[in-house]
Every structure is written in C-alpha cells, then in structure tokens.
Z-matrix of the N, CA and C atoms (Angstrom, degrees):
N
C 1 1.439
C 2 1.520 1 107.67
N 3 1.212 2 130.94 1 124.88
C 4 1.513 3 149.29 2 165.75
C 5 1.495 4 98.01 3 -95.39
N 6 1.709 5 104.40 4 126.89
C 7 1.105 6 133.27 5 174.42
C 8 1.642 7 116.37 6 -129.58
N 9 1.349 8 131.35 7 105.15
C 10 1.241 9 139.17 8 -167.06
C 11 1.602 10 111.61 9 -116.98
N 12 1.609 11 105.86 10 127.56
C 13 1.423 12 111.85 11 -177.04
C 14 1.652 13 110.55 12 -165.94
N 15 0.911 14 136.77 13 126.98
C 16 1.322 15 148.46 14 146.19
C 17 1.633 16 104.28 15 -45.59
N 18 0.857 17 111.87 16 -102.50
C 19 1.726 18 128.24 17 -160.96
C 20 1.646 19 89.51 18 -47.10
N 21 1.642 20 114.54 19 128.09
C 22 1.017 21 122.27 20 157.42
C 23 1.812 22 132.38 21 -58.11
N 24 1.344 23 95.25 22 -40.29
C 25 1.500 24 100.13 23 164.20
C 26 1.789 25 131.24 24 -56.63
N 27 0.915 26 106.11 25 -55.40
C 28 1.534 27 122.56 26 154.62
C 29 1.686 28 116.18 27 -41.43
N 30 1.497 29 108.51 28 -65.07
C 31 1.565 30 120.56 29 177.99
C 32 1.968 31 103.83 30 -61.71
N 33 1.237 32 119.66 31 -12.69
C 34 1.323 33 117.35 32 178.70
C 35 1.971 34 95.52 33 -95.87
N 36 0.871 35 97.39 34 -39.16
C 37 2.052 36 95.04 35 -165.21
C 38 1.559 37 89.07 36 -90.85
N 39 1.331 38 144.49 37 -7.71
C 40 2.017 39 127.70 38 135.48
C 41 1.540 40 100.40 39 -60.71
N 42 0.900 41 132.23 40 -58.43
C 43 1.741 42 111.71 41 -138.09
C 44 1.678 43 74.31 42 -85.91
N 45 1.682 44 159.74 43 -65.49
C 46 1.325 45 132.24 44 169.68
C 47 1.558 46 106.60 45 -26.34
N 48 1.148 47 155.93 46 -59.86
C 49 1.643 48 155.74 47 -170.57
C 50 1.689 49 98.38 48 -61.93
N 51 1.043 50 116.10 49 -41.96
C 52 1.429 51 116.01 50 166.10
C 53 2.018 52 123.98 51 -44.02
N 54 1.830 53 82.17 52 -77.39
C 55 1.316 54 93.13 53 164.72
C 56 1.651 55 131.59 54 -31.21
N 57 1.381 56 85.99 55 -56.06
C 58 2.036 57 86.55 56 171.87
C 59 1.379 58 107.38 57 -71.05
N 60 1.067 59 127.71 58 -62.91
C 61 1.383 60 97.13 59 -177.96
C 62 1.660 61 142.88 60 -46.83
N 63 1.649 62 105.22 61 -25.51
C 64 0.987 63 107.68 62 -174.83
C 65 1.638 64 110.85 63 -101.94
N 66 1.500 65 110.62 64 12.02
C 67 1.094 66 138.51 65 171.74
C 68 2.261 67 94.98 66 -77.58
N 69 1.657 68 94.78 67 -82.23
C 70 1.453 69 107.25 68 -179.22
C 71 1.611 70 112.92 69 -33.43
N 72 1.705 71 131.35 70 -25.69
C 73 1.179 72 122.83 71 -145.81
C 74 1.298 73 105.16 72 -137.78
N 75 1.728 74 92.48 73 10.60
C 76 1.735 75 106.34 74 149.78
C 77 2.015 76 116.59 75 65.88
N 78 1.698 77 81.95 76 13.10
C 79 1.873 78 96.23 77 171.49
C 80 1.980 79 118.83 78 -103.30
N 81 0.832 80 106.95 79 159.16
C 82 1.409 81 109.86 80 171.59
C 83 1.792 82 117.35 81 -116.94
N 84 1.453 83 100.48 82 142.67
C 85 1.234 84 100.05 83 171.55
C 86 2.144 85 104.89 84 -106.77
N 87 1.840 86 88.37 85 139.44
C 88 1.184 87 88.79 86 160.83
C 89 1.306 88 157.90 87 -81.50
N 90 1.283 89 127.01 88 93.19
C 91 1.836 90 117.63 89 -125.34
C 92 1.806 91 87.09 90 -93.55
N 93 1.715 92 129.98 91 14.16
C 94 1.325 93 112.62 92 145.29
C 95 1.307 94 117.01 93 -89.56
N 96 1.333 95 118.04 94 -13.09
C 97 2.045 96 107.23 95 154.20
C 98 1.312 97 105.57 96 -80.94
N 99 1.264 98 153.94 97 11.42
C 100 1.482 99 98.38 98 -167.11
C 101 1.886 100 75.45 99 -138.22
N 102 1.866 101 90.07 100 133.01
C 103 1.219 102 100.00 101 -179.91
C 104 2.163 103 96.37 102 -112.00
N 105 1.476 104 82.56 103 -175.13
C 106 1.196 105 103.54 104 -163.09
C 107 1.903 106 100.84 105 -110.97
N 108 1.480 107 115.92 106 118.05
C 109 1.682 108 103.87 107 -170.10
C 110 1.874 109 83.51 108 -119.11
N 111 1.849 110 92.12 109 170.64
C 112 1.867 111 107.33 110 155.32
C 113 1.078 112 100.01 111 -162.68
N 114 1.225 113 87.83 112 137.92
C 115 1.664 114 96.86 113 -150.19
C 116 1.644 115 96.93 114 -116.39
N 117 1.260 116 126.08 115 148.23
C 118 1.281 117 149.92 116 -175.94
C 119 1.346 118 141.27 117 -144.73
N 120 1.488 119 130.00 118 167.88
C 121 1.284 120 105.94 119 -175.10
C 122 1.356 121 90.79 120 -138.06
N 123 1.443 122 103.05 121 -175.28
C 124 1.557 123 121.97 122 -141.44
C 125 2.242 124 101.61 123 -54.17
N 126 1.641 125 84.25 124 -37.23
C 127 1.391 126 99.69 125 -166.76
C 128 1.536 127 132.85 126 -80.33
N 129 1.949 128 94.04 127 -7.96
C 130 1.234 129 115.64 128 -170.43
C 131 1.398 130 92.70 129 -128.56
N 132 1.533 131 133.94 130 79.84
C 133 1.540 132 129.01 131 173.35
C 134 1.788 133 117.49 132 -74.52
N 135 1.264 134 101.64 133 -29.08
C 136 1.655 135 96.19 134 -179.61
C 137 1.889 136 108.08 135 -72.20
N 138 1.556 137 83.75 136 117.74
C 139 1.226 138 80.74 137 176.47
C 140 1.937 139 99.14 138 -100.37
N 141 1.805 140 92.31 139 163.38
C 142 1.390 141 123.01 140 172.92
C 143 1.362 142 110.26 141 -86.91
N 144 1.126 143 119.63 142 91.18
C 145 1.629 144 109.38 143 174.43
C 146 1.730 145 118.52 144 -118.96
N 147 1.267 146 115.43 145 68.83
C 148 1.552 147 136.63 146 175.88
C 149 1.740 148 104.33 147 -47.33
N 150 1.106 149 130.23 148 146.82
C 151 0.939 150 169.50 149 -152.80
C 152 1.810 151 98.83 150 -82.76
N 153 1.645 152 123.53 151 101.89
C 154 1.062 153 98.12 152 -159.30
C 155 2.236 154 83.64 153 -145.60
N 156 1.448 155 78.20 154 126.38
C 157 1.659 156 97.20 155 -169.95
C 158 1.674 157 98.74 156 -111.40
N 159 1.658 158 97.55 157 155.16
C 160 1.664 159 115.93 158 158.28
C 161 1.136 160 111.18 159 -139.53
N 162 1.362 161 130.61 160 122.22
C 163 1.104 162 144.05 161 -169.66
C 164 1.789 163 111.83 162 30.63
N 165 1.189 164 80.45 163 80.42
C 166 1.743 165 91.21 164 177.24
C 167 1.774 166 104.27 165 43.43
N 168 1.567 167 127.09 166 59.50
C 169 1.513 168 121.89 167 -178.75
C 170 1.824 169 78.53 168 -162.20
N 171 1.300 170 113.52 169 128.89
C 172 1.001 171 139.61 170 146.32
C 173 1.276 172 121.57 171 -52.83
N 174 1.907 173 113.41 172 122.72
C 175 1.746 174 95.29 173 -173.81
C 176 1.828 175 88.10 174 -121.43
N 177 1.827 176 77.27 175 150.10
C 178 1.866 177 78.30 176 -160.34
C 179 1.941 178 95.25 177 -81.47
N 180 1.219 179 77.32 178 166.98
C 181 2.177 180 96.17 179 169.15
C 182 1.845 181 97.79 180 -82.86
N 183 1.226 182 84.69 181 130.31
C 184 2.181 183 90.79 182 158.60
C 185 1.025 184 93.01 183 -139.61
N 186 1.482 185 114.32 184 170.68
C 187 1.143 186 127.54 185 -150.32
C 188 1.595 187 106.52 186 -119.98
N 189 1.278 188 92.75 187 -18.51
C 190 1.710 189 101.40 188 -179.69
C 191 1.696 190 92.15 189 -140.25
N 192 1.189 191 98.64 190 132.67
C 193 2.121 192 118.93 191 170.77
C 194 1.658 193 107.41 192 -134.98
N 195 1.685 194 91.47 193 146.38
C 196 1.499 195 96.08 194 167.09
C 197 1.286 196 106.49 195 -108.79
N 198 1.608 197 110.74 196 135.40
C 199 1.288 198 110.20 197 -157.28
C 200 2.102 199 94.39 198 -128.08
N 201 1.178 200 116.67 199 105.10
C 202 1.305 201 111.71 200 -153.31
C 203 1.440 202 127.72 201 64.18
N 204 1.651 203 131.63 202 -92.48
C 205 1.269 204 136.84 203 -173.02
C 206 1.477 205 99.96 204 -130.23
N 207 1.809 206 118.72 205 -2.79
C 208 1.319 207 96.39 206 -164.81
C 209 1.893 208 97.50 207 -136.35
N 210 1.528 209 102.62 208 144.69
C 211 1.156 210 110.39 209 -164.87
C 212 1.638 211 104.45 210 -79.52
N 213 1.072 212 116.03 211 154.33
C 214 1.385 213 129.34 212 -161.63
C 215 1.633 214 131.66 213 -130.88
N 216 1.414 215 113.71 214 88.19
C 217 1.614 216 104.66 215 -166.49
C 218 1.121 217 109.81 216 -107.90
N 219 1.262 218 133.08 217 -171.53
C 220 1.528 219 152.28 218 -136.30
C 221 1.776 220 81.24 219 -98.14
N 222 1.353 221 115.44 220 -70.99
C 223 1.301 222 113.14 221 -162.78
C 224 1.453 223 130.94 222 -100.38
N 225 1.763 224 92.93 223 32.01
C 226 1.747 225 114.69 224 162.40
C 227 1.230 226 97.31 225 60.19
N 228 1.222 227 150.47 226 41.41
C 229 1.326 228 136.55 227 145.09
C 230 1.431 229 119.32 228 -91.50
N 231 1.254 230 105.19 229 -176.12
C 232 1.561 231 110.35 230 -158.55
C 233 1.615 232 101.15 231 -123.87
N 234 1.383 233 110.61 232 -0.99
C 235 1.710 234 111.24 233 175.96
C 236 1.576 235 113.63 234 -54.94
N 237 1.586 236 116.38 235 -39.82
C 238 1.320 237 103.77 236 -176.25
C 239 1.442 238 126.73 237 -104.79
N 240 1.496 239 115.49 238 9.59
C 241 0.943 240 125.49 239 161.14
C 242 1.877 241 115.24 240 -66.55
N 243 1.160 242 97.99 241 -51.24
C 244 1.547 243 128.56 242 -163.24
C 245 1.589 244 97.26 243 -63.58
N 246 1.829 245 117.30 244 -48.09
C 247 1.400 246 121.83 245 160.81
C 248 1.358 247 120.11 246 -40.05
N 249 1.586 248 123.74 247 -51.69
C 250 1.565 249 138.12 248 -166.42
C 251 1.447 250 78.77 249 -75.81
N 252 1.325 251 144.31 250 -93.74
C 253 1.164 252 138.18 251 -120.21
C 254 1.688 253 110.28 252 -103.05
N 255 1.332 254 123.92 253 5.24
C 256 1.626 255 127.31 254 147.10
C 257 1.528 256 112.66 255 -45.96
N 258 1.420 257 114.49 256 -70.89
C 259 2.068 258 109.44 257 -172.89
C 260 1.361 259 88.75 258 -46.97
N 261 1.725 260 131.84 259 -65.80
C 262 1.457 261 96.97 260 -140.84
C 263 1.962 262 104.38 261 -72.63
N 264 1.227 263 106.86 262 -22.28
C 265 1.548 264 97.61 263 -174.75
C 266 1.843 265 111.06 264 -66.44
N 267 1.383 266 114.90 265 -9.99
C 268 1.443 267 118.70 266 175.57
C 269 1.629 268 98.31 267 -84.70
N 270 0.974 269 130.48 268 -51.82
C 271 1.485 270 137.05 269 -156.43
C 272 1.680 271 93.26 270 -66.44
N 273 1.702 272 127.19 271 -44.50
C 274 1.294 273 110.90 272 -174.36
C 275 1.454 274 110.23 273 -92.74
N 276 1.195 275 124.34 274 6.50
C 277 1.749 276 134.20 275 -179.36
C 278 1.699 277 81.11 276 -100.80
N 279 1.158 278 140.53 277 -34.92
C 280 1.810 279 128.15 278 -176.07
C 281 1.392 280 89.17 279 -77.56
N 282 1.404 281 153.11 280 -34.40
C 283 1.365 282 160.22 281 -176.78
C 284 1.181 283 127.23 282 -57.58
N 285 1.581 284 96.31 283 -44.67
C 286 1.436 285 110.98 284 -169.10
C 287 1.473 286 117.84 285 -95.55
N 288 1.250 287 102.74 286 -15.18
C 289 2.022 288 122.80 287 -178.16
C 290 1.717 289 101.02 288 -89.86
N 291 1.304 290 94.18 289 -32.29
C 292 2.094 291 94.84 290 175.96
C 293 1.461 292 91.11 291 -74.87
N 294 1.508 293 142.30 292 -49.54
C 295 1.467 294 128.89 293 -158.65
C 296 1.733 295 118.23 294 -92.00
N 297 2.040 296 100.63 295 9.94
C 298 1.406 297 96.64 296 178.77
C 299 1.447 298 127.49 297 -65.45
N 300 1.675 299 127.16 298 -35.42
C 301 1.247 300 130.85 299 152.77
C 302 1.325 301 129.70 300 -43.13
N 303 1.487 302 112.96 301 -33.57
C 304 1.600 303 121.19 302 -154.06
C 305 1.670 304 91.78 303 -104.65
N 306 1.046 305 129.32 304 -60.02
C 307 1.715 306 120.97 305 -149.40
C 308 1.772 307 94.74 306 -99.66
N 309 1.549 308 120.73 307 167.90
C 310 1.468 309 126.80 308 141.66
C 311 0.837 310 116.64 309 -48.29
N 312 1.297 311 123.02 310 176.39
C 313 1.480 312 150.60 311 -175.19
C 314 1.357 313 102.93 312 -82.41
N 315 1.573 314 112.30 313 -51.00
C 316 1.341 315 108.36 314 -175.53
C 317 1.630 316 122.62 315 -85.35
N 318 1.127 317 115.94 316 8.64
C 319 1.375 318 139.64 317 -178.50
C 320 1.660 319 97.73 318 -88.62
N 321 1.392 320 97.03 319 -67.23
C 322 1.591 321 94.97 320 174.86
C 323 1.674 322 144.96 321 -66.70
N 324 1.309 323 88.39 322 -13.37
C 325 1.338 324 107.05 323 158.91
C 326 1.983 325 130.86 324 -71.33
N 327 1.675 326 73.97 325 -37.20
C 328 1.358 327 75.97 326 -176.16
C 329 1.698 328 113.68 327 -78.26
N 330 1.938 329 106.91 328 -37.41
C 331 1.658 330 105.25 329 152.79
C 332 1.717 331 113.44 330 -17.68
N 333 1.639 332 108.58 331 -69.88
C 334 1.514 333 125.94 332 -149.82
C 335 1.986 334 101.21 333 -69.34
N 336 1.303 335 106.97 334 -38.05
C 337 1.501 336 103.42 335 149.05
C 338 1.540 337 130.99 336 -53.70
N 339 0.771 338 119.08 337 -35.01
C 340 1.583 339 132.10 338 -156.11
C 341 1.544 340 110.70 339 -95.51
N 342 1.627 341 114.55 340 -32.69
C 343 1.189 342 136.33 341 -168.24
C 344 1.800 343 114.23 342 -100.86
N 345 1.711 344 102.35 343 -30.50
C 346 1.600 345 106.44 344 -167.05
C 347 1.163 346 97.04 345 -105.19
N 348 1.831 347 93.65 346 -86.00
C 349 1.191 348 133.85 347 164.42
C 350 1.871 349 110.66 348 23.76
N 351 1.467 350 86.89 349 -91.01
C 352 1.467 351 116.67 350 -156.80
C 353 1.202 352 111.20 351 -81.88
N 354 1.222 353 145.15 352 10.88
C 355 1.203 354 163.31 353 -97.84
C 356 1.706 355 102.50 354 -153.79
C-alpha cells in the first residue's frame, strides 16, 4: 500500500483510515515491512521527514525500498535498482547463450520469463 502526504497531520488521520479498514477486513499490516520514505530531487535535498506512527510503533525512514519488483530511493533514480538487478539479468543472458543450440526459441523465452521477467 502507497500512502502519499505532505502535511503530517493529514498523513497521521490516513494511516488511522487505514487502520480501520484493515481493522473491518480482518487483515494485518506488517509494520516490519513497511518503512517510511521522502523522497526528493536533486534540487530540493532537505528532506521533510515528520514523525510517522502505526498503532503506537514508529515506522522508520530508509532510504532505499522494494516496492513490488522495483527498488526505490529517496532521489528516484534508477542507479540502484539497475545495480540489484544487472547480476541476475547477466546470470540468465550466461543461461540463455549455453541453451541456444540445445532448447527452442520458445522454450527459452519462456526460461527468460520465468527467471527475470517475473521476478
């Protein structure tokens, strides 16, 4: 769940609007995943980092999150994503050049799905 807010007051009365719902629908959130980011750009370095609780537990700031498949930093670049996910895209491109004689095309594709891809 992505939750976006400036004003700390507001960003405190969502994650309560949160709570009830996920109160009503009988799920839990795990408050050792879910960190706290503020995100900025090159031109705006001071970051805002307000004080941001769930059920009386402090959720910390990191600076880098994986958010689905894609890594996630403070200042929206793509350098450390591209770091994490270079080895494995070399390891299935070394995979797929050993199985060019031996398998189909569509065999290996579906490897290169199965292995990167989806990931």
């Amino acid at each position: 769940m992505l939750i976006t807010e400036r004003d700390e007051n507001v960003l405190q009365l969502k994650l309560y609007e949160v709570r009830i719902l996920v109160s009503k629908s009988n799920l839990m959130i795990n408050i050792g995943k879910t960190v706290a980011m503020s995100y900025h750009t090159k031109q705006s370095r001071f970051l805002m980092r307000p004080k941001v609780t769930y059920t009386n537990t402090d959720i910390a700031y990191k600076p880098v999150t994986k958010f689905l498949v894609i890594h996630i930093t403070e200042n929206l670049k793509w350098t450390t994503h591209i770091c994490i996910s270079r080895p494995q895209l070399s390891k299935v491109c070394y995979v797929i050049k050993s199985f060019e004689g031996i398998m189909r095309f569509g065999m290996i594709r579906n490897f290169y799905h199965s292995k990167f891809e989806l990931q």
